[in-house]
N, C-alpha and C positions, 0 to 999 in steps of 0.2 A: 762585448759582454752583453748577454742577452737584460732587457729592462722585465724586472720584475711588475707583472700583471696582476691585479687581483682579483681573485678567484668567482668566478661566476656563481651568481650565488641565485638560486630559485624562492627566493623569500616573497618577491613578490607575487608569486603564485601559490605557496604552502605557506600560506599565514593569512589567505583570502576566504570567507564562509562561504562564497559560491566553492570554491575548491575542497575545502574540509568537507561541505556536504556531500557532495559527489564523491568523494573516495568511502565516505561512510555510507552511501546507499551502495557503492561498489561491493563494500565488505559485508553489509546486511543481507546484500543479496547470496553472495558467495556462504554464508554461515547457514542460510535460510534452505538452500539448493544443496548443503552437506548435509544437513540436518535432515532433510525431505525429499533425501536422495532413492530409498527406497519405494516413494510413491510417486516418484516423478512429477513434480506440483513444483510450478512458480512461484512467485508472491501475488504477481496479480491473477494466475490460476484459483488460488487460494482465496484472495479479497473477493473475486466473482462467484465463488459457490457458498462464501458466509452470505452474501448481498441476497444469492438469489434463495439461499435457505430459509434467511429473513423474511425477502420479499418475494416469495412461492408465484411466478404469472408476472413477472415486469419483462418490458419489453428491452432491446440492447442500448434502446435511449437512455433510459431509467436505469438502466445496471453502469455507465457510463458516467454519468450524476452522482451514482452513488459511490463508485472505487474512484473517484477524478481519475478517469485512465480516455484519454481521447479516443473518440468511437470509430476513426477508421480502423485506428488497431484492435481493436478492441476485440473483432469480428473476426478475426484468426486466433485469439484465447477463445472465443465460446464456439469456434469450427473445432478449434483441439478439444477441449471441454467435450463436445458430441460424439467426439472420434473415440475420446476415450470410453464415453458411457456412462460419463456422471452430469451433463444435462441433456435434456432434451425438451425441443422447438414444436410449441403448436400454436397454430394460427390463431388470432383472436376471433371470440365470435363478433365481437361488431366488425372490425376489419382484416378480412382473410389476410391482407398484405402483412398488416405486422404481425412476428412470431410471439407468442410469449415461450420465457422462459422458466423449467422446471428443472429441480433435482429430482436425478432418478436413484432407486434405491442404493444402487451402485457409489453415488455423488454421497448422499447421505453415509452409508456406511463410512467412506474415504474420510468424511469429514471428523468424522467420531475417532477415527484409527488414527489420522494423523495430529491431531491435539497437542500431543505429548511433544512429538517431534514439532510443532510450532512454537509449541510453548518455551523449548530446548535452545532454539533458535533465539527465540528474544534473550533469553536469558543471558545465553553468550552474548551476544553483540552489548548488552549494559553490565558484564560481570567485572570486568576491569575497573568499574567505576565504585566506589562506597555507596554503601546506600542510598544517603542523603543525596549524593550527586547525582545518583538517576534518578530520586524525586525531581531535584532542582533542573538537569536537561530535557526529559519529559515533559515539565511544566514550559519550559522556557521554547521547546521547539513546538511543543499545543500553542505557544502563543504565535508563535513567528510563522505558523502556519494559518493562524484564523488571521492576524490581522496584515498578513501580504495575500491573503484568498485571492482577492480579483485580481492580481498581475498570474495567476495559474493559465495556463491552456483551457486547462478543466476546473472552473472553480466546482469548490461545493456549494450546493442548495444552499439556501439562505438559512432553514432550519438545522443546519451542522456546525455553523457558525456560530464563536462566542463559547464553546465548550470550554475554553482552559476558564474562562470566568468561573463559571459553573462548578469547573472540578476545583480551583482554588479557593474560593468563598463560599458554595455551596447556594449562591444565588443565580438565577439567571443574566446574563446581559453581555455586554458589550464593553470593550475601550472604557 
C-alpha cells in the first residue's frame, strides 16, 4: 500500500515579499508593454525620456541616478532611444568625450501621445485594489523603497530620498 505524502507545497516561496515583488514588477511590466504596445516604449524607455525631458543636456551618468537603472545597461536603452529618434547625443562643450542627452521633437511629441496609455497602465495594475488600499500600498512601498535605498544596485540621489515623509505629513524629512 502506497504511504500517503503530503503535498509539496510552494508557501515558502509565494508568501515571501522578495517573491510577491517580482511577480508584481513581472505584471507591471507585462500591463505597461499592452498598454504601450502601439509605441513600442519600455518602462525604463519611458522613465529615461521623462528624466531627460526634465533634465534637457544630462549626460548617461546622470540619467542613471536619476531612473536608478545600472549604467552598463543603461546604454543599450539610450542606443534604442537614438535608433528610434526620440534622443539625441551631443558632445559637451567642456568635454567632447561626454555626450549629453537631448529629446528630439520626435521624443517630445511620443511623450505627449503616450500619456494616456501610461496613465492606463498604472491604473490597471492598482484597479483591483479599493481606493484606500492603493493610497495605503503607494504609501507603504514609497516607504520600503526610501528607507532600503542603499541596499539598491542603483541607489537614488540623496535629494529623492525621504519623499514618502513628505507626501505623508507634508513636511520634509526622514525615518
Amino acid at each position: 500500500m502506497p504511504s500517503k505524502q503530503a503535498a509539496a507545497t510552494m508557501d515558502p516561496v509565494y508568501t515571501k515579499p522578495g517573491y510577491l515583488f517580482r511577480r508584481m514588477q513581472q505584471i507591471a511590466v507585462a500591463i505597461f508593454v499592452e498598454e504601450c504596445k502601439a509605441y513600442n516604449l519600455t518602462p525604463v524607455q519611458y522613465a529615461a525620456l521623462v528624466a531627460i525631458e526634465t533634465h534637457p543636456g544630462m549626460d548617461a551618468t546622470r540619467l542613471s541616478a536619476a531612473i536608478a537603472f545600472d549604467r552598463s545597461t543603461l546604454g543599450d536603452v539610450i542606443e534604442r532611444l537614438e535608433a528610434k529618434q526620440y534622443i539625441e547625443r551631443k558632445p559637451s562643450r567642456e568635454d567632447k568625450r561626454i555626450k549629453l542627452l537631448y529629446l528630439t521633437r520626435s521624443g517630445v511629441a511620443l511623450l505627449r501621445h503616450v500619456m494616456p496609455s501610461v496613465d492606463r497602465a498604472q491604473a490597471r495594475m492598482m484597479q483591483p485594489l479599493k481606493p484606500a488600499d492603493r493610497k495605503t500600498l503607494l504609501a507603504l512601498l514609497t516607504q520600503l523603497v526610501d528607507l532600503n535605498n542603499e541596499a539598491s544596485r542603483v541607489p537614488l540621489p540623496p535629494d529623492r530620498i525621504g519623499l514618502w515623509r513628505v507626501r505623508r505629513s507634508g513636511a520634509p524629512g526622514r525615518r
